[in-house]
VEXDREN-2710 file (C-alpha; in Angstrom, 1 decimal):
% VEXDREN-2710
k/r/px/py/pz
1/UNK/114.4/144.6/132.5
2/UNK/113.7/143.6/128.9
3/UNK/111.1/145.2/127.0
4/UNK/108.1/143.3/126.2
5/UNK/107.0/143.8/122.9
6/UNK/102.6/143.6/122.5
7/UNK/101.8/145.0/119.2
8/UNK/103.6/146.7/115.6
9/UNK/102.2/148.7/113.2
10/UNK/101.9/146.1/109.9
11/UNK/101.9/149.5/107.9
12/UNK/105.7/150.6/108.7
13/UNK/107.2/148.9/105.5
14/UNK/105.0/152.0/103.6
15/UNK/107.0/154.6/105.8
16/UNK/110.5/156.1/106.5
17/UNK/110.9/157.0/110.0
18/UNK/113.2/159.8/111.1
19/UNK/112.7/159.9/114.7
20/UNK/111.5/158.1/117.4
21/UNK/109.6/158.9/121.1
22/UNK/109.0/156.9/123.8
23/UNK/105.9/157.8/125.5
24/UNK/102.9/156.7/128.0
25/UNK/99.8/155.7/127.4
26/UNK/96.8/156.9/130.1
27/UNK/94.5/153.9/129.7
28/UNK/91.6/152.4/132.4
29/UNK/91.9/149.4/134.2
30/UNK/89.8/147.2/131.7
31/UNK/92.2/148.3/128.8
32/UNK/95.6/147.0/130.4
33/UNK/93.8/143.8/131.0
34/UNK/92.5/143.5/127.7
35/UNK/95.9/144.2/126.2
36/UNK/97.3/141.4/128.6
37/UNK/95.2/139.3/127.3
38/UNK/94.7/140.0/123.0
39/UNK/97.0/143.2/122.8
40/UNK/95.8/145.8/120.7
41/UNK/95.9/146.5/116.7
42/UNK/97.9/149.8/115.8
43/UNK/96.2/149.5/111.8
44/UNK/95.0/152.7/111.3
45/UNK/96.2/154.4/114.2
46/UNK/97.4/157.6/114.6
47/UNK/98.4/160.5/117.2
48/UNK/96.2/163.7/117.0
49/UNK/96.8/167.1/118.8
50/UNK/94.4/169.5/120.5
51/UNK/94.9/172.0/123.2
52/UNK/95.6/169.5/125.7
53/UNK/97.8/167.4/124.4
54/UNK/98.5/164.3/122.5
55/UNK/96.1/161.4/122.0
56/UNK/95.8/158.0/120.3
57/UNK/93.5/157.7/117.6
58/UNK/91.8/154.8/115.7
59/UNK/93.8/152.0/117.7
60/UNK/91.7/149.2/118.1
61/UNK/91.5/147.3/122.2
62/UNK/89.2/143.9/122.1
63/UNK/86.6/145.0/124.9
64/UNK/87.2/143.1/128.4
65/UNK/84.5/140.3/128.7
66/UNK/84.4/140.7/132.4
67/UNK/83.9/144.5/132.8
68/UNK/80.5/146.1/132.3
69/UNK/82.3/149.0/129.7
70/UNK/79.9/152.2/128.3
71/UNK/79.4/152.3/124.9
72/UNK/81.3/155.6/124.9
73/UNK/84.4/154.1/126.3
74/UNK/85.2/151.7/123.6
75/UNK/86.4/154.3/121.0
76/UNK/87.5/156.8/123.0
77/UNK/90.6/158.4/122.3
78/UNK/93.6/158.1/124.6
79/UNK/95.7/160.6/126.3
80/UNK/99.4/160.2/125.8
81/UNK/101.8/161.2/128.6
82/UNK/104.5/163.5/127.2
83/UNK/106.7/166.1/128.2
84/UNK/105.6/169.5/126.8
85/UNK/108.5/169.9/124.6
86/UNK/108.2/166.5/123.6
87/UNK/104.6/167.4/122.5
88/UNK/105.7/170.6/120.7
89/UNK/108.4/169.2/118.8
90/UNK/105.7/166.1/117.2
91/UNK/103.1/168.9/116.8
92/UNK/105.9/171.2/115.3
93/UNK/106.8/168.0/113.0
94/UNK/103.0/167.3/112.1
95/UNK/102.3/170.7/110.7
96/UNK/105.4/170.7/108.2
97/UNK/104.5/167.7/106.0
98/UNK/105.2/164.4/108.2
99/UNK/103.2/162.0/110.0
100/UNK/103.3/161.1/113.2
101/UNK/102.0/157.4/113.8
102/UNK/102.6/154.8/116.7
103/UNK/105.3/152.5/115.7
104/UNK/105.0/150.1/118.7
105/UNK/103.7/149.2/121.7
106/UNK/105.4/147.5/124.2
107/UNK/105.3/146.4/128.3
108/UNK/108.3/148.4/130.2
109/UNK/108.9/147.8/134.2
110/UNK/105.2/147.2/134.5
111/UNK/104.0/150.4/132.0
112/UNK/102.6/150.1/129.2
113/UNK/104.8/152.4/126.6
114/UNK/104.5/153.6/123.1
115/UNK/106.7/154.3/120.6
116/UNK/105.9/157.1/118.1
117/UNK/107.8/157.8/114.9
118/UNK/108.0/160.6/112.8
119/UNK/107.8/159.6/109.4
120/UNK/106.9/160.0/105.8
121/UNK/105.2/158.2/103.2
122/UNK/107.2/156.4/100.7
123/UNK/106.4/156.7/97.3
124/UNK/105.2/153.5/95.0
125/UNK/108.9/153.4/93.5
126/UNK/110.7/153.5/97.1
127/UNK/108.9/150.7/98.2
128/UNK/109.8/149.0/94.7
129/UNK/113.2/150.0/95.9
130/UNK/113.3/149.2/99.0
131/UNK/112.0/145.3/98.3
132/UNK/114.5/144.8/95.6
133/UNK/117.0/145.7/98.1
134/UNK/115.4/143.1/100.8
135/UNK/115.9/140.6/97.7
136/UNK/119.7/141.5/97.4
137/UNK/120.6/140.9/100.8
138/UNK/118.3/137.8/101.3
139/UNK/120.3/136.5/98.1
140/UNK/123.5/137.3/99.9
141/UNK/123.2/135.5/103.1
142/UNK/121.6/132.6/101.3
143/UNK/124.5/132.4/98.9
144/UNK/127.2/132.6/102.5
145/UNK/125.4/130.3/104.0
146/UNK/125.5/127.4/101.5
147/UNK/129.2/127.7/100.5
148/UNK/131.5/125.6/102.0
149/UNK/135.1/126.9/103.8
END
């Protein structure tokens, strides 16, 4: 089955991502309805460690009209389901300099999944760079396309 793509982050163009992870998300019955319905915004959103494992921070679910939700349940953060090396190796990766943010979420065989990047900021002059480059390529193609054989 094709994967189902719900949300991106909009802030990936200010990365470089090295690796990826496919992961779970633990989420309540009002959430995957909600998501069905208006997805979910990954701005801002990151994945935070404690002693229990990985969660999802900051990422923003429109509440469910038709539940009665607690106050408390709106910006909770959520439990991501990993294997323990899995969570070891992004913890390892946190602690030495990179960033570990959701990249995108998406519907697989009935799950909602996650994809989490390990990644580093660019600097001003690699996103300069990097758009210049985008400009080159789009030139390119443009200049294929309108040639004739």
């Amino acid at each position: 089955m094709k994967n189902k793509l719900i949300a991106t982050n909009p802030n990936l163009r200010d990365y470089k991502i090295y690796h990826t992870i496919e992961a779970g998300i633990s989420l309540y019955g009002w959430e995957t309805k909600s998501i069905r319905l208006w997805g979910i915004n990954l701005k801002g959103a990151y994945i935070g460690f404690n002693k229990n494992g990985a969660f999802l921070l900051n990422a923003k679910i429109k509440p469910y009209p038709f539940a009665q939700i607690p106050e408390s349940q709106k910006t909770r953060s959520r439990p991501l389901l990993l294997h323990k090396k899995e969570i070891n190796f992004l913890y390892g990766r946190s602690s030495s300099k990179f960033l570990i943010i959701p990249t995108k979420v998406y519907w697989s065989s009935n799950k909602i999944k996650i994809e989490i990047g390990v990644a580093k900021r660019l600097k001003k002059w690699e996103k300069r760079e990097k758009l210049k480059q985008k400009a080159v390529q789009a030139d390119i193609q443009k200049e294929i396309s309108t040639k004739p054989f």
